[in-house]
C-alpha positions in Angstrom: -27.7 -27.1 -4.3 -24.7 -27.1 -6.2 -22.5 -23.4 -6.5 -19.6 -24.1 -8.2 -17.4 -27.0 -9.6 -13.9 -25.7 -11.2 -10.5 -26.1 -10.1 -8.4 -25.4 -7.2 -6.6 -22.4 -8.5 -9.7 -20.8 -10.4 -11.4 -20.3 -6.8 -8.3 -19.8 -5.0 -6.8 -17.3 -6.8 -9.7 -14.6 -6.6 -10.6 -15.9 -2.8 -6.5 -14.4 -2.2 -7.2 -11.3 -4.2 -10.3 -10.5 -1.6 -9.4 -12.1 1.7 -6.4 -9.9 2.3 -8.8 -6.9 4.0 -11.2 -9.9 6.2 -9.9 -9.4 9.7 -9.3 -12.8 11.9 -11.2 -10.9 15.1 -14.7 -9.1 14.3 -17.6 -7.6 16.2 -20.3 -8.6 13.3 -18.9 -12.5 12.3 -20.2 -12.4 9.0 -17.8 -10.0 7.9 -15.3 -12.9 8.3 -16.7 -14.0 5.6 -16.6 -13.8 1.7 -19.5 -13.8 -0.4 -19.6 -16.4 -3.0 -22.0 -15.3 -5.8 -22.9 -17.6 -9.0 -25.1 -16.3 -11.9 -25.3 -16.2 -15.2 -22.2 -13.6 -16.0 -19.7 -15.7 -13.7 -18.7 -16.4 -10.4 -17.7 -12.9 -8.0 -15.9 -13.3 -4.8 -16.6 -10.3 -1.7 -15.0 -9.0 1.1 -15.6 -6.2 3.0 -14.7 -4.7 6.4 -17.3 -2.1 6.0 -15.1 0.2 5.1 -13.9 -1.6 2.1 -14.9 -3.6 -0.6 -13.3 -6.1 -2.5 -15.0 -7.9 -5.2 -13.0 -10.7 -7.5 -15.3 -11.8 -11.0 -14.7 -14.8 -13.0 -16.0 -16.8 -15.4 -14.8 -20.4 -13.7 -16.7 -23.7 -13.6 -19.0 -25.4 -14.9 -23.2 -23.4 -15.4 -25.1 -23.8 -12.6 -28.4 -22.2 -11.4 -27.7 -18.9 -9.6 -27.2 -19.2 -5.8 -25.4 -17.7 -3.3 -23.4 -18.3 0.0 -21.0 -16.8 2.4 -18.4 -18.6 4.8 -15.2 -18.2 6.6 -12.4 -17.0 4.2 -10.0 -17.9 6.4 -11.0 -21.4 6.5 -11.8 -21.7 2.9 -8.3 -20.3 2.1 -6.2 -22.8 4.0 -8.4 -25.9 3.0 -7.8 -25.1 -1.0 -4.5 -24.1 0.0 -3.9 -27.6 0.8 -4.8 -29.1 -1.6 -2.9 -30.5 -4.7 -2.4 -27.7 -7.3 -4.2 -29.9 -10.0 -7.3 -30.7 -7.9 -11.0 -30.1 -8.7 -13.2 -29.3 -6.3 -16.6 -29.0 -5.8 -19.1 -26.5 -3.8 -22.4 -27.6 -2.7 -24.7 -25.6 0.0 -27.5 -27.2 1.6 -29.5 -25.2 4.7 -27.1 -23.2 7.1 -23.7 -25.7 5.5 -21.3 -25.6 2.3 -19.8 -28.9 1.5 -15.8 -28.7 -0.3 -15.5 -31.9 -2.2 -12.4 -32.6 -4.6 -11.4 -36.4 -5.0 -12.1 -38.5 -2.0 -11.7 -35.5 0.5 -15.2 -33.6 2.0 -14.9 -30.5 3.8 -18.2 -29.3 6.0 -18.1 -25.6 6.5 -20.5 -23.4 8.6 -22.5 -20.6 6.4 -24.5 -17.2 7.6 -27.3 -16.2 5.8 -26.2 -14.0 2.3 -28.8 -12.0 2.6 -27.3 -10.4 6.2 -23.7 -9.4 4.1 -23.4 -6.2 4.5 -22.2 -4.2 0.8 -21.3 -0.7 0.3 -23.2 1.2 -0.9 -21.7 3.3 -4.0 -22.0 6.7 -4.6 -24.0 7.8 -7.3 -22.1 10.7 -8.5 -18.6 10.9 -10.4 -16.9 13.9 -9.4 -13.8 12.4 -11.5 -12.9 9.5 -13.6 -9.2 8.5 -14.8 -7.7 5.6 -16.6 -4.0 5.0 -16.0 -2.0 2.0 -16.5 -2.2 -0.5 -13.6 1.8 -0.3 -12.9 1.9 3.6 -13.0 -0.5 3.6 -9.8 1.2 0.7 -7.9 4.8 2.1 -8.4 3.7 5.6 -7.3 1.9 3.7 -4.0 5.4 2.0 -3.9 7.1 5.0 -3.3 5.7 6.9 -0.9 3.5 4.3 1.4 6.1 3.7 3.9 5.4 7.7 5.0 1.8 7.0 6.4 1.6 7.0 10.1 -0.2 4.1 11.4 -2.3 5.1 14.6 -1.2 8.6 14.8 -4.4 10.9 16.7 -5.0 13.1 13.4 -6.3 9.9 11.4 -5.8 11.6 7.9 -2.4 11.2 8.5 -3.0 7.2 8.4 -4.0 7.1 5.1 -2.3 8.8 1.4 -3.3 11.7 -0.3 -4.3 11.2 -3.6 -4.8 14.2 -6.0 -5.9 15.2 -9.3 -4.4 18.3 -10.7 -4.6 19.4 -14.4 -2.7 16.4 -16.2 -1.1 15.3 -13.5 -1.9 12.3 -10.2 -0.3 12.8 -7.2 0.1 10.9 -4.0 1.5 12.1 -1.0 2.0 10.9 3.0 3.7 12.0 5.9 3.6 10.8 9.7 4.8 14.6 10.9 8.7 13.5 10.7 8.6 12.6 7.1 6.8 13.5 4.2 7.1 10.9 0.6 5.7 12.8 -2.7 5.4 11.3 -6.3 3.7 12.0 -9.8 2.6 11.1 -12.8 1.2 12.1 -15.9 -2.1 12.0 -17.3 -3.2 11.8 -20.7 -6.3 14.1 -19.9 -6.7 16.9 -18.4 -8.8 16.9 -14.8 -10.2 19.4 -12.3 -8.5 19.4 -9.0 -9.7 16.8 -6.8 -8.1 15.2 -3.3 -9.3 12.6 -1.5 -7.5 10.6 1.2 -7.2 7.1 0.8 -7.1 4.8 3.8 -4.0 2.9 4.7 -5.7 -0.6 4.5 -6.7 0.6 1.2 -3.6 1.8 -0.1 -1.7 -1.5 0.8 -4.6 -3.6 -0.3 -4.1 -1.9 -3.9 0.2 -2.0 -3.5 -0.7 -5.9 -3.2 -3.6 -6.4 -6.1 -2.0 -4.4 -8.9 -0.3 -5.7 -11.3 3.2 -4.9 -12.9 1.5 -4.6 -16.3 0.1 -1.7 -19.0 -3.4 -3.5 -18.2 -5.6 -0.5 -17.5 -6.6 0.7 -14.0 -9.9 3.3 -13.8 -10.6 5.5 -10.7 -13.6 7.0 -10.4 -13.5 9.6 -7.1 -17.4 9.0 -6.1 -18.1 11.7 -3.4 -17.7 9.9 0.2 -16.0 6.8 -1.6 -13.3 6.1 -4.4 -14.1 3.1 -6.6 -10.9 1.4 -8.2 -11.2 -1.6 -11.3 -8.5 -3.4 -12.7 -8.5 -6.3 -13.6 -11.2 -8.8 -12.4 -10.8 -6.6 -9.0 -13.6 -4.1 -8.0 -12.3 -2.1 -5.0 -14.2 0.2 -3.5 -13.1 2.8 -0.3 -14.5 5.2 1.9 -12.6 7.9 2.2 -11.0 9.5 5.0 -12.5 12.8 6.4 -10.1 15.6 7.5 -7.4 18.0 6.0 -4.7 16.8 4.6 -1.2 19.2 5.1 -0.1 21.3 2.4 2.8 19.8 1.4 3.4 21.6 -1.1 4.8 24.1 1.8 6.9 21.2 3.6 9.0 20.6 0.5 12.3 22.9 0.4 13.2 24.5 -2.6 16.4 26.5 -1.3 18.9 24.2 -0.3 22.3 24.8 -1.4 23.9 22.2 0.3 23.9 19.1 -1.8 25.6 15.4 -1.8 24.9 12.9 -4.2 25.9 9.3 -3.2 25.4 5.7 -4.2 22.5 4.4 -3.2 23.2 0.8 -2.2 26.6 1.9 0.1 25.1 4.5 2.1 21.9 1.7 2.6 24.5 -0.9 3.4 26.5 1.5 5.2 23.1 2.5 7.5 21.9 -1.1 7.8 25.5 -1.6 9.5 25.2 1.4 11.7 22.1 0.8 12.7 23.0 -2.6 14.5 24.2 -0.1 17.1 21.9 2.5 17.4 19.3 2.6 20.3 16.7 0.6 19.9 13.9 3.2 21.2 15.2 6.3 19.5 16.7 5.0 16.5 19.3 7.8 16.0 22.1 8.0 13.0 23.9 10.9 13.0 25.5 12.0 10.0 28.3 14.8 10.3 28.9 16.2 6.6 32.3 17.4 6.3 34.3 18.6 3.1 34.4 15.3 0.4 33.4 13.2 3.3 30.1 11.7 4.7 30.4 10.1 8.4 27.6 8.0 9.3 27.4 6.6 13.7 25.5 5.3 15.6 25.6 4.6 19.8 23.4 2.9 22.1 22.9 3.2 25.9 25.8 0.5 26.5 28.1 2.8 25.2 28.7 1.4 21.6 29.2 3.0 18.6 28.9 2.2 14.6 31.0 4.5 12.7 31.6 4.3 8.7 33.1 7.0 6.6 32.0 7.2 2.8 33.8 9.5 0.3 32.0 12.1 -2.3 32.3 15.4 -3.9 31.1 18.1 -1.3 32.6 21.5 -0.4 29.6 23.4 1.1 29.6 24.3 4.8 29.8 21.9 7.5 27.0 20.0 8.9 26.1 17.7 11.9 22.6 16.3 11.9 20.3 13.5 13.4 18.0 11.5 11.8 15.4 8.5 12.9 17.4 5.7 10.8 15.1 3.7 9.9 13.2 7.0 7.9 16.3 7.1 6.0 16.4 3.0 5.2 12.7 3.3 4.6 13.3 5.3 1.6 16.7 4.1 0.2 14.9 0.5 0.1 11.8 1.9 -1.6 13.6 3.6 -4.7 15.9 1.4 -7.5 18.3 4.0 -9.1 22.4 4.4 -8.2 22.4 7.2 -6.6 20.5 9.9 -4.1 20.5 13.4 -3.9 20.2 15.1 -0.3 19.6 18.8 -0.3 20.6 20.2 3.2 20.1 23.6 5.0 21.5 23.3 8.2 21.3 21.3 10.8 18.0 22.3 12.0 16.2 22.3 8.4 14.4 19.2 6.9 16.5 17.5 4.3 15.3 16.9 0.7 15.9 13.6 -0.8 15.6 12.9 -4.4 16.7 10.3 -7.1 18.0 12.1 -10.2 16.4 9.8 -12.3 13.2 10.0 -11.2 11.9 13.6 -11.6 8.9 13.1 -10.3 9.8 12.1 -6.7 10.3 14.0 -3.8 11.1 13.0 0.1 11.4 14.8 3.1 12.8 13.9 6.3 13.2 16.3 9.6 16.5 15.9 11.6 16.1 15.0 15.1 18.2 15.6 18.6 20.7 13.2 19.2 
């Protein structure tokens, strides 16, 4: 029976958008598989991990009877891949087999039965809906994703924090050493609601949305949060646990403050840090009056130092940090300068761009 006959690019592009969440190893094989579904609205591409779900609609090729198949997105990926960009191709799925034509080239490729993909269920209830534009969303992602811990014991903090408060979305996420905050406005007012979003979620959507005013909705659905922009449908489970108030981890009394360009205290860091110790990762920075030194030392007993000049006449401070929390951050923002906000050398320090009024970042010292 044939599913589909359209060009390269109008299956491969939607086959990219899903594939990114399909794990190479699985326990269940059909979920290293996509879903190809064809009926009379279009063509929709699936992926799930059972914990997401990513579904890709099109209206692509020429009408055919409605049918269904699922087969290895891995495989499927690389053979379109390699094709020419201008090719057509053709699907065609006969018993337990889907046949790739496209010019004098035939691809055979294993199928499981459609019927056995598993789907998420969605929840039936919207505790909140919100439309945004699609780049609001991904630059706040963009900001603060680099904070999640990644296979830290208290599995909220894996994921992000996204909140509705009044008019206002935030996301928020820490790994214990560092917490990354940022807002924006909404046009409607909301009741509060948090949910915690996954990691693979969050940089599934960091990947997907676009750069554009195209509108993004999120519905919060109970257990689940559904996302559509776009041809994309993303749908998440949520993560179950309390999230920290972080509301209390930001300081607000800080007197001690420097502002400095952005790109020469990266630059400066990325230098240091060829000589820091690999395990630990320590920069120390000693904060004297109108000067910043920045070193670094390793176990072989060598030592990065580099000295930057800027207005400062609080009180002297020497402090540790993990340099590659501090890189992290300087590489996610775009404006020419930073603002750090110190206490001493035992407090967290606040990190801020002055033209972003809606960002917030907090990183504790460490023991060097």
């Amino acid at each position: 029976m044939k599913l589909l006959e359209c060009s390269r690019d109008e299956l491969l592009l939607p086959l990219q958008m899903v594939s990114g969440i399909v794990e190479r190893r699985q326990t269940l094989p059909i979920l290293s598989n996509v879903l190809i579904e064809r009926n009379d609205s279009g063509v929709s591409v699936l992926a799930t991990d059972l914990e997401i779900q990513i579904c890709s609609r099109s209206h692509i090729g020429t009408q055919t009877a409605p049918s269904t198949v699922t087969t290895s997105a891995r495989k499927l990926q690389d053979i379109l891949r390699a094709l020419p960009a201008e090719a057509k191709v053709s699907l065609e799925s006969t018993a337990n087999r889907l046949q790739l034509k496209s010019g004098r080239s035939r691809f055979t490729l294993q199928t499981l039965p459609a019927e056995d993909f598993p789907r998420l269920a969605a929840g039936a209830d919207v505790a909140a809906e919100i439309t945004l534009p699609q780049r609001t969303l991904r630059s706040l992602l963009l900001l603060v994703q680099y904070a999640m811990a990644q296979q830290d014991i208290r599995y909220y903090l894996n994921g992000l924090l996204l909140c509705v408060e009044a008019n206002e979305l935030r996301v928020v996420a820490t790994d214990g050493h560092r917490l990354a905050f940022a807002s924006a406005a909404l046009e409607h007012e909301q009741a509060h609601h948090e949910v915690v979003l996954p990691r693979k979620a969050v940089l599934e959507l960091s990947k997907l949305l676009a750069e554009s005013d195209e509108p993004l909705r999120i519905a919060l659905l109970g257990a689940q949060v559904r996302f559509n922009f776009g041809s994309v449908e993303l749908f998440t489970k949520i993560v179950d646990g309390k999230f920290p108030d972080y509301v209390r981890v930001i300081p607000t009394t800080h007197q001690n403050i420097i502002t400095v360009e952005r790109v020469t205290l990266l630059q400066a860091l990325q230098r240091a840090a060829i000589l820091s110790n690999d395990k630990f990762r320590g920069v120390r920075w000693v904060l004297t009056e109108n000067s910043l030194r920045v070193s670094c030392n390793n176990n072989e007993q060598e030592e990065a130092q580099e000295e930057l000049e800027l207005e400062y006449s609080g009180i002297p401070i020497d402090i540790g940090f993990n340099v590659n929390y501090l890189l992290d951050v300087l590489n996610s923002l775009s404006g020419t300068h930073v603002c750090c906000a110190f206490g001493d050398a035992s407090s967290s320090v606040l990190m801020t761009d002055p033209g972003l009024d809606h960002f917030k970042y907090v990183i504790m010292p460490m023991r060097i």
